[in-house]
C-alpha positions as CSV (number, residue, x, y, z in Angstrom):
1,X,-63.5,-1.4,74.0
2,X,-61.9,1.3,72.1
3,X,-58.5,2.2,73.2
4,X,-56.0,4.7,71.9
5,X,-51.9,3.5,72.5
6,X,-49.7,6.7,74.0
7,X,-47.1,6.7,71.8
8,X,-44.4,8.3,73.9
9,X,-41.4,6.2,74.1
10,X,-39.6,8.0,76.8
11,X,-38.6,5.2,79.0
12,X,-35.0,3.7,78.2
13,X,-35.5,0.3,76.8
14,X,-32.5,-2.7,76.5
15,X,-32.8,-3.8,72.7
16,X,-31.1,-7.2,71.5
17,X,-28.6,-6.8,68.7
18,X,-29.1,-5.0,65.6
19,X,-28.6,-7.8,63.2
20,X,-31.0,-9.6,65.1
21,X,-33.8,-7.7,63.3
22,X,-32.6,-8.1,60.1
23,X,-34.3,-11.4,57.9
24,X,-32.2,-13.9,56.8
25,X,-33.4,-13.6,53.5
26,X,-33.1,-9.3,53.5
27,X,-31.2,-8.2,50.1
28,X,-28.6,-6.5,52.1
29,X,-27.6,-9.7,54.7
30,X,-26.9,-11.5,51.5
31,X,-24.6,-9.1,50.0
32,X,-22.7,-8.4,53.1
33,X,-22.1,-12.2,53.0
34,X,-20.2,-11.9,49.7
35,X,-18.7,-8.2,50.5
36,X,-15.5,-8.1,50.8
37,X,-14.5,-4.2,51.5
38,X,-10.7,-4.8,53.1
39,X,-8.8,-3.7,50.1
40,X,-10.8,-0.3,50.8
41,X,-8.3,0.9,53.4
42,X,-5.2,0.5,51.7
43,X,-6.3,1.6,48.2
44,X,-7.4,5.2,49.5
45,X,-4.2,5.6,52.1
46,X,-2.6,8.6,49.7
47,X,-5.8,10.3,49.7
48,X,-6.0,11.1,54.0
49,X,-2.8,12.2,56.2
50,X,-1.7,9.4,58.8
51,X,-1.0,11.8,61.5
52,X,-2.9,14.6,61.7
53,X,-6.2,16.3,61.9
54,X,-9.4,14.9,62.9
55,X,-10.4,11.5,62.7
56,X,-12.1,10.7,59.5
57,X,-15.3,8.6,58.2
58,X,-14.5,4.9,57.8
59,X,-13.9,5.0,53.8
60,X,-15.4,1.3,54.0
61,X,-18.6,3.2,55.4
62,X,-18.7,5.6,52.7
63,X,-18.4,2.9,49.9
64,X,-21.4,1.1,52.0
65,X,-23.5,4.0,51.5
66,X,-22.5,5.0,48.3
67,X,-23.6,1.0,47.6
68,X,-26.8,1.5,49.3
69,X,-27.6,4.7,46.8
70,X,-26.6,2.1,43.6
71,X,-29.1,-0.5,45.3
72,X,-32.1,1.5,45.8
73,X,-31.2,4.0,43.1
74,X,-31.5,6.9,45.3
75,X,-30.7,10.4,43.2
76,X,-29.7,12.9,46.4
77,X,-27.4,12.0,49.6
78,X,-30.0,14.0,51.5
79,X,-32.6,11.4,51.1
80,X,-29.8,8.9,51.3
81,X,-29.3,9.7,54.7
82,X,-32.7,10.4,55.6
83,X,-33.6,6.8,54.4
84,X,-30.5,5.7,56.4
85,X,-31.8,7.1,59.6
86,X,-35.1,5.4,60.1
87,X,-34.0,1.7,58.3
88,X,-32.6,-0.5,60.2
89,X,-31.1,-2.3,57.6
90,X,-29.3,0.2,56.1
91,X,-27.7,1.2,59.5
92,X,-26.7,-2.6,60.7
93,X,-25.3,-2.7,57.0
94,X,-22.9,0.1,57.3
95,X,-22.0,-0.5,60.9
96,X,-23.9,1.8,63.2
97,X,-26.1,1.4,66.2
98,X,-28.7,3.3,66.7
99,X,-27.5,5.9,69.5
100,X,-24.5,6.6,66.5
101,X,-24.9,9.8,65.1
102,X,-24.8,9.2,61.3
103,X,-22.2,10.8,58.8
104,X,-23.4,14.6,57.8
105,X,-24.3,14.6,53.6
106,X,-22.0,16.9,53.3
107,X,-19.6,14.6,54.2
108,X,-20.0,12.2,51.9
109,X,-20.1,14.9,49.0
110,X,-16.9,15.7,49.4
111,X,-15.7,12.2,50.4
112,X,-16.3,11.9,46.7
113,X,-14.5,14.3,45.4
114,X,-11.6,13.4,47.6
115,X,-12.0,9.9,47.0
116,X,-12.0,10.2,43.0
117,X,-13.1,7.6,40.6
118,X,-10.0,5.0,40.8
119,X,-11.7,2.9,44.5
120,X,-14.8,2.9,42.8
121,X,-13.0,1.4,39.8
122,X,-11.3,-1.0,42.1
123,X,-14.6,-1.7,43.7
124,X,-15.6,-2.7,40.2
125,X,-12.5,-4.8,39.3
126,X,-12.9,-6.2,42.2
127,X,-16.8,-7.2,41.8
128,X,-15.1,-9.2,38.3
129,X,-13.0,-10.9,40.7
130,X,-14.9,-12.2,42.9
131,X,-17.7,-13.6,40.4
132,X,-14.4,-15.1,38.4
133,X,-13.5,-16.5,41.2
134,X,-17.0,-18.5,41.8
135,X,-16.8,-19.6,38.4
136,X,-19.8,-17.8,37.0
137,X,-18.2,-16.2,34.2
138,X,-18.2,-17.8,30.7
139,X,-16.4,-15.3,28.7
140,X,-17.3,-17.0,25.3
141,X,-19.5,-14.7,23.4
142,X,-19.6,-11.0,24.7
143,X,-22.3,-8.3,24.2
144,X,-21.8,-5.1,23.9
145,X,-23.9,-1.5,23.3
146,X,-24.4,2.2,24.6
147,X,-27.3,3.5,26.4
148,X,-27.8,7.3,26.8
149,X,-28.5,9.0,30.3
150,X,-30.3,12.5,30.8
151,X,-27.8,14.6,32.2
152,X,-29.2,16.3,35.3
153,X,-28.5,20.2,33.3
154,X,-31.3,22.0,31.5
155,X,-31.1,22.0,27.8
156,X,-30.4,25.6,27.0
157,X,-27.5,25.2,29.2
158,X,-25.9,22.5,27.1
159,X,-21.8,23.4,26.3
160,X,-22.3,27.0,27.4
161,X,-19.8,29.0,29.3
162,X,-22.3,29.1,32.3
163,X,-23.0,25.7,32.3
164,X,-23.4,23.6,35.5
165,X,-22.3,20.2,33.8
166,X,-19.5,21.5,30.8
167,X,-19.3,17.6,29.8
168,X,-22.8,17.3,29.0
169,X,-23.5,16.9,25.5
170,X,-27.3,16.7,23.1
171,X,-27.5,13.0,22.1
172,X,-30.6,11.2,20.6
173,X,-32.2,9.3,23.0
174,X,-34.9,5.8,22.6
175,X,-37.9,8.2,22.3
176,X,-36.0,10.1,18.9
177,X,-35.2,13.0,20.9
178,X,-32.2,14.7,21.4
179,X,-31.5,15.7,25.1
180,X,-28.6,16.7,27.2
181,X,-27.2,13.7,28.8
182,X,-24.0,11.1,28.9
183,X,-23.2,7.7,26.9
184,X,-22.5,4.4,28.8
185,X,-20.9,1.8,26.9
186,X,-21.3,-1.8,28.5
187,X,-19.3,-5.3,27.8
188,X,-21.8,-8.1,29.3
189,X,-20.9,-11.7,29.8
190,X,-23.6,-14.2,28.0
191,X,-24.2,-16.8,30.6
192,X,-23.7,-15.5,33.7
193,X,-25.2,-11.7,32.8
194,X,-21.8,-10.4,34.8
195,X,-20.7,-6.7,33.4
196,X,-17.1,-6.9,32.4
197,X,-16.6,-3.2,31.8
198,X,-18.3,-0.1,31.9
199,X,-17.0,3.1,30.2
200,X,-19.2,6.2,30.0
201,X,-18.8,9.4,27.7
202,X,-20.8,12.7,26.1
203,X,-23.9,11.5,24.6
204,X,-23.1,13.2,20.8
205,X,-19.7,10.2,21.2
206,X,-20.2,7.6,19.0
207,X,-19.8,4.4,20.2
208,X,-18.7,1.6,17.2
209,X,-15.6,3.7,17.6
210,X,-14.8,2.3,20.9
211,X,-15.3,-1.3,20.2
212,X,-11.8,-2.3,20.3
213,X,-10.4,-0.5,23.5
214,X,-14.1,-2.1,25.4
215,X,-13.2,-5.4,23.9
216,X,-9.5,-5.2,24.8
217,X,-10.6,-4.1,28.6
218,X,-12.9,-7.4,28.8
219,X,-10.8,-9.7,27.6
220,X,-8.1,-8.4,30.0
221,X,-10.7,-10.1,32.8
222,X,-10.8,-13.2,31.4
223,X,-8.5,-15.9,30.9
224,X,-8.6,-16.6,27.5
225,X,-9.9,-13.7,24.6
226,X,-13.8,-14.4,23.7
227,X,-15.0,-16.2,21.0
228,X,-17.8,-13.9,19.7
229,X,-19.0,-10.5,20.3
230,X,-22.2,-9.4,20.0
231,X,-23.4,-6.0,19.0
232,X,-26.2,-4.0,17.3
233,X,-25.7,-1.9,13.7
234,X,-23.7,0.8,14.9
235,X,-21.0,-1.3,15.8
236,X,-20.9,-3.1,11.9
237,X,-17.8,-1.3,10.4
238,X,-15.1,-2.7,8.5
239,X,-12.7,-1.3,10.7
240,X,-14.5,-3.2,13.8
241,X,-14.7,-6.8,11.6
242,X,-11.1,-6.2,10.6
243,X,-10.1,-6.0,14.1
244,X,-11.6,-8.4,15.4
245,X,-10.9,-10.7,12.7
246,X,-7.2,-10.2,13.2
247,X,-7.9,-10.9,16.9
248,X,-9.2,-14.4,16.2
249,X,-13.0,-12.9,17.6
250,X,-16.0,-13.4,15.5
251,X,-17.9,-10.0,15.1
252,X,-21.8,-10.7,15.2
253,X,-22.8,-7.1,14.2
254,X,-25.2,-7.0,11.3
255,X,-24.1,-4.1,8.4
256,X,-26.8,-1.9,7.6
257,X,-27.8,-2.2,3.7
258,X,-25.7,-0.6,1.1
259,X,-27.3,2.6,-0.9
260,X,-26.4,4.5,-3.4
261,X,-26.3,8.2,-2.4
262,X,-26.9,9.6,-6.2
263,X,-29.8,7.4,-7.0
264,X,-32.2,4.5,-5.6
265,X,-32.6,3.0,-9.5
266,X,-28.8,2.7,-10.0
267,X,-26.5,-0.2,-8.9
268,X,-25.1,-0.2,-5.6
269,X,-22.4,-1.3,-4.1
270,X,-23.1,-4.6,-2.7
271,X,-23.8,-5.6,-6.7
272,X,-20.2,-4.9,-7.2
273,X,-17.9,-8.3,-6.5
274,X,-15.2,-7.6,-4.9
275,X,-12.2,-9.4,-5.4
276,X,-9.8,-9.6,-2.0
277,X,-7.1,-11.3,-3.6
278,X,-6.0,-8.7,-6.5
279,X,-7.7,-5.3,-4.7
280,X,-10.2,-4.6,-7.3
281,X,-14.1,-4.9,-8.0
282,X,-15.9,-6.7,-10.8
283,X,-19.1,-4.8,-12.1
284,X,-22.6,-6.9,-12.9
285,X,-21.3,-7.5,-16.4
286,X,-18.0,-8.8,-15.8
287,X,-15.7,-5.3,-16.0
288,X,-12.8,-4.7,-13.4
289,X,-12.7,-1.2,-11.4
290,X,-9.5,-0.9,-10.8
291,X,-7.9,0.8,-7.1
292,X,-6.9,4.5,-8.2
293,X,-5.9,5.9,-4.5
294,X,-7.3,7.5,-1.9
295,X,-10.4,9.8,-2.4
296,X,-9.7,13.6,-2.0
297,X,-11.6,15.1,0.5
298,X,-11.1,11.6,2.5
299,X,-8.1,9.8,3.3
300,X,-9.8,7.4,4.7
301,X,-11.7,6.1,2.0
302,X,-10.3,4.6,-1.4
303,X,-11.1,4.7,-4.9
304,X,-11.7,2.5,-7.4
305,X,-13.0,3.1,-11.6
306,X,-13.7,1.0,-14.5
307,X,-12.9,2.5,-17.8
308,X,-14.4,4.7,-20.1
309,X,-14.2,1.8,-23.0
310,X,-15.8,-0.5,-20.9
311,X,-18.7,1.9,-19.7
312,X,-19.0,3.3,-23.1
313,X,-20.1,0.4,-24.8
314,X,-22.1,-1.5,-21.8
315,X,-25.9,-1.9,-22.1
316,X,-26.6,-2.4,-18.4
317,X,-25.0,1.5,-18.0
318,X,-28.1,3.7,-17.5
319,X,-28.3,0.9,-14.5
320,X,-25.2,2.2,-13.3
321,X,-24.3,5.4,-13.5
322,X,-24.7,8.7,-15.3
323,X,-21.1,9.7,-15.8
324,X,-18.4,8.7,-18.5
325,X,-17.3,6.1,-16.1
326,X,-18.4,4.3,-12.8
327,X,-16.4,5.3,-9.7
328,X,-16.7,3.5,-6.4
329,X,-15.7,5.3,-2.9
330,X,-14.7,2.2,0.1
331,X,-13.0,2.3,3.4
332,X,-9.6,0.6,3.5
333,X,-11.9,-2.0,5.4
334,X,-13.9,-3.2,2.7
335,X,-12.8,-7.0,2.0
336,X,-13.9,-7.3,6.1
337,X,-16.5,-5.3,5.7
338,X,-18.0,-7.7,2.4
339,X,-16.9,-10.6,4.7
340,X,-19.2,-9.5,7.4
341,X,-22.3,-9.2,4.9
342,X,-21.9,-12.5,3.9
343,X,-21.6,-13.9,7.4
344,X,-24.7,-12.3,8.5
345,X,-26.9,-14.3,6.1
346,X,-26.3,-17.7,8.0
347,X,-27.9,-19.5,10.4
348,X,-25.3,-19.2,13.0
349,X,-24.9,-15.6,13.1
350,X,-28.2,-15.0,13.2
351,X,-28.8,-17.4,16.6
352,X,-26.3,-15.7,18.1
353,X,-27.6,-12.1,17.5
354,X,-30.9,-13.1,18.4
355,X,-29.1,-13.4,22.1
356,X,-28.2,-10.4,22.1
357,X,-31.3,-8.2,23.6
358,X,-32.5,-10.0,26.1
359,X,-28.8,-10.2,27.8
360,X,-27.7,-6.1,27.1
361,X,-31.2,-4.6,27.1
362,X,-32.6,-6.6,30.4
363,X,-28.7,-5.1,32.0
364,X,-30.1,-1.2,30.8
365,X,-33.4,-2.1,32.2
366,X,-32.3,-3.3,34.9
367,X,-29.7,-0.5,35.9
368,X,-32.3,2.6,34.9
369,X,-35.4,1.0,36.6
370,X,-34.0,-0.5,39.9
371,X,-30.7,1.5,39.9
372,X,-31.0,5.0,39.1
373,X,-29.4,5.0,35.8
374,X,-31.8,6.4,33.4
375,X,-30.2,10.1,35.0
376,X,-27.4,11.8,36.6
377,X,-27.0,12.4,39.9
378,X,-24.4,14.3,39.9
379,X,-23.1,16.5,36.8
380,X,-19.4,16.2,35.4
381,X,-18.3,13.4,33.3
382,X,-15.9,11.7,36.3
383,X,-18.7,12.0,38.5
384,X,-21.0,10.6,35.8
385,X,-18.3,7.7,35.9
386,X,-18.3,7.0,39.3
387,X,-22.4,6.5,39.0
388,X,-22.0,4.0,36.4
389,X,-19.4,2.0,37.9
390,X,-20.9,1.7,41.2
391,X,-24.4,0.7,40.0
392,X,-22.2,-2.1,37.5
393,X,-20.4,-3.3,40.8
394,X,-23.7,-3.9,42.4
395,X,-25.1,-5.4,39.7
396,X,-22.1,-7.8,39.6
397,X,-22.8,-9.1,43.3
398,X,-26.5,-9.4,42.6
399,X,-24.9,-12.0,40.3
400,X,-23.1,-13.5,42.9
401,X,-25.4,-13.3,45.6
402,X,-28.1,-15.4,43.4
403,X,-25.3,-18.1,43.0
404,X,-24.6,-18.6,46.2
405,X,-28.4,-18.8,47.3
406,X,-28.7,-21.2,44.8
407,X,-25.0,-23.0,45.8
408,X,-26.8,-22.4,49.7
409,X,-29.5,-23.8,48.8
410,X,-28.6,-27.1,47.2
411,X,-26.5,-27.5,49.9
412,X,-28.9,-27.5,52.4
413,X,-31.3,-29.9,50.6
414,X,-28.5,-31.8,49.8
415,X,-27.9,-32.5,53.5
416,X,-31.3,-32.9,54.2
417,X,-31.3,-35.6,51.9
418,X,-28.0,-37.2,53.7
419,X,-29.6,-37.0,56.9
420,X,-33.0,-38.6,56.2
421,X,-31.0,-41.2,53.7
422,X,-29.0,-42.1,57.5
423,X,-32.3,-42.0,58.9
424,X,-33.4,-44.9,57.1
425,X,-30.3,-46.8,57.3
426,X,-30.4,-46.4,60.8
427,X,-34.0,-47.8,60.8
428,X,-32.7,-50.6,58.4
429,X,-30.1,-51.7,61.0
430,X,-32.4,-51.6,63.9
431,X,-34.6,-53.9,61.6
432,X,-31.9,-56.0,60.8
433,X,-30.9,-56.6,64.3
434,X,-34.3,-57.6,65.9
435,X,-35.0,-60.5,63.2
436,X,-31.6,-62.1,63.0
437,X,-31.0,-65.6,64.6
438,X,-28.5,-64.2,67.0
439,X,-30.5,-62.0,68.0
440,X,-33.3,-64.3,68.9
441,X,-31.1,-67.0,71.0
């Protein structure tokens, strides 16, 4: 027979705990299990008065629901808290029962605003810690790069007076368009896949100028400086190699190909020796371009020529250039720049590079398909930060929550092994003790 359930619910029920309806294996059960929020308190004291006015939102609440945003990747608080209301794990995760009445999203709006981007900093810092402290982290080789993120501003509004989001800025995106958005710059342990430091800027920044400070932010996690880092094109300068030459760091960045900006037929500068020892280059056919000073319109680069006697009278010239003499135009960086080329030709480096996508590409992928990076959800650049931090502190549990699963896990076969191992020993004795002579008389 057909029947058709009244779905009133008006009659006061007695439910057992909340955590009782949460699985043991639910997402958020094994994060709270490696959460630690209690530095929360103390690290956002200055920002609420200890004796007066009303009675505020736990902060440790508003860092659970900001957390819960970063996990699901949820753009708006609105739907935040509308998700919040019906899911019972979400509530039992943040503390409240069900009669509670939830925080307004207003609230937490301006909880950020008050709150600022140094807790969710410390959140971060202290994600590193804890997945240091389990000995997950490696901290031998290092990959870094920069991934853009739409900015949540139309694009006629970019860097104009009006503007919504005044720290938005055009930058060319995966597709090869230019859009309106932000820059996040990302150091990435090798083994463990643990995010060591997140920065994020306008997307028209370049970001092989930052390798250094990034590097130097890493390493300051770690206890000993990494061995190699890891990076695409953009970060092959000189000036990078130098550093991290002088650093004791092996740069695996691969230099783009040398051209020569007046003609395709005529020599270019990677056909030029150059000769570290004495500063100077040595031509195809054995002549020295000697250092001359800086060039004029850029301190930054030096120059070097080979005389008018020795182009005059050299057969390879048309080769090499059309004027009285050959001039060549280098960064003060060159000799680590050449040294770099040459390195990129082994075997070695190029192993190492080849780990280098599926380690700082699956992170991007990761964050912008499962954690709302691939946009804004809020506009300014320290809001912009505050997104990219927390999804980078969740993604460093996720970390730690898969080792301990798998730590959990070995520990309970482990003892299940023990216990059937006593099992049998037990047998064994029994055994032992019926068929023995004193047992018989």
């Amino acid at each position: 027979m057909q029947t058709r359930r009244e779905n009133s619910q008006q009659q006061m029920t007695l439910l057992p705990p909340l955590e009782s309806f949460i699985p043991d294996d639910h997402p958020l059960r094994k994060l709270n299990a490696v959460l630690d929020l209690s530095f929360i308190h103390k690290a956002v004291r200055e920002c609420y008065c200890q004796n007066n006015g009303r009675p505020s939102i736990d902060p440790e609440v508003i860092i659970r629901l900001f957390l819960i945003q970063a996990i699901e990747g949820i753009p708006h608080v609105r739907d935040l808290m509308r998700q919040v209301q019906v899911n019972l794990a979400y509530r039992w995760f943040i503390g409240y029962e069900l009669h509670e009445d939830l925080p307004d999203h207003s609230s937490l709006s301006k909880a950020l605003s008050r709150l600022g981007d140094n807790i969710f900093n410390e959140l971060f810092e202290h994600s590193i810690a804890e997945c240091k402290r389990s000995k997950l982290i490696d901290g031998k080789v290092l990959h870094v790069d920069a991934t853009t993120i739409r900015a949540d501003i139309d694009k006629d509004r970019v860097n104009k007076p009006e503007s919504s989001d005044k720290d938005a800025r055009f930058g060319r995106f995966p597709d090869g368009t230019k859009k309106p958005g932000y820059k996040q710059q990302t150091v990435v342990d090798d083994t463990s896949r643990v995010i060591l430091e997140v920065s994020a800027e306008p997307a028209n920044i370049s970001e092989g100028s930052d390798l250094s400070s990034a590097v130097s932010k890493a390493s300051a996690r770690l206890d000993s400086p990494p061995e190699v880092v890891c990076a695409d094109t953009a970060y092959a300068s000189g000036k990078n190699a130098f550093i991290c030459s002088e650093q004791c760091i092996q740069l695996v960045s691969p230099p783009a190909a040398a051209r020569n900006h007046h003609s395709h037929e005529q020599f270019t500068i990677e056909q030029f020796e150059y000769d570290d020892d004495h500063d100077l280059f040595i031509c195809p056919t054995g002549k020295k371009l000697l250092k001359e000073g800086c060039k004029e319109d850029n301190k930054g680069r030096w120059k070097y020529r080979a005389s008018v006697s020795d182009c005059r009278c050299c057969p390879r010239k048309p080769q090499c250039t059309r004027a009285a003499k050959r001039t060549l135009y280098v960064s003060g960086y060159h000799g680590a720049l050449v040294r770099l080329r040459k390195e990129s030709k082994t075997v070695e480096f190029k192993a190492l590079y080849r780990r280098r996508a599926p380690v700082i590409e699956g992170i991007f992928a990761e964050s912008k398909q499962w954690h709302g990076l691939a946009r804004a959800w809020r506009r300014g650049l320290r809001k912009m930060r505050i997104q990219c931090l927390l999804i980078a502190s969740v993604i460093n549990f996720k970390r730690l929550m898969c080792a301990m699963s798998s730590i959990t896990g070995f520990l309970s076969m482990f003892t299940g092994i023990m216990e059937e191992l006593l099992a049998v020993l037990r047998l064994i004795q029994v055994t032992e003790c019926k068929i023995s002579p004193a047992c018989v008389r």
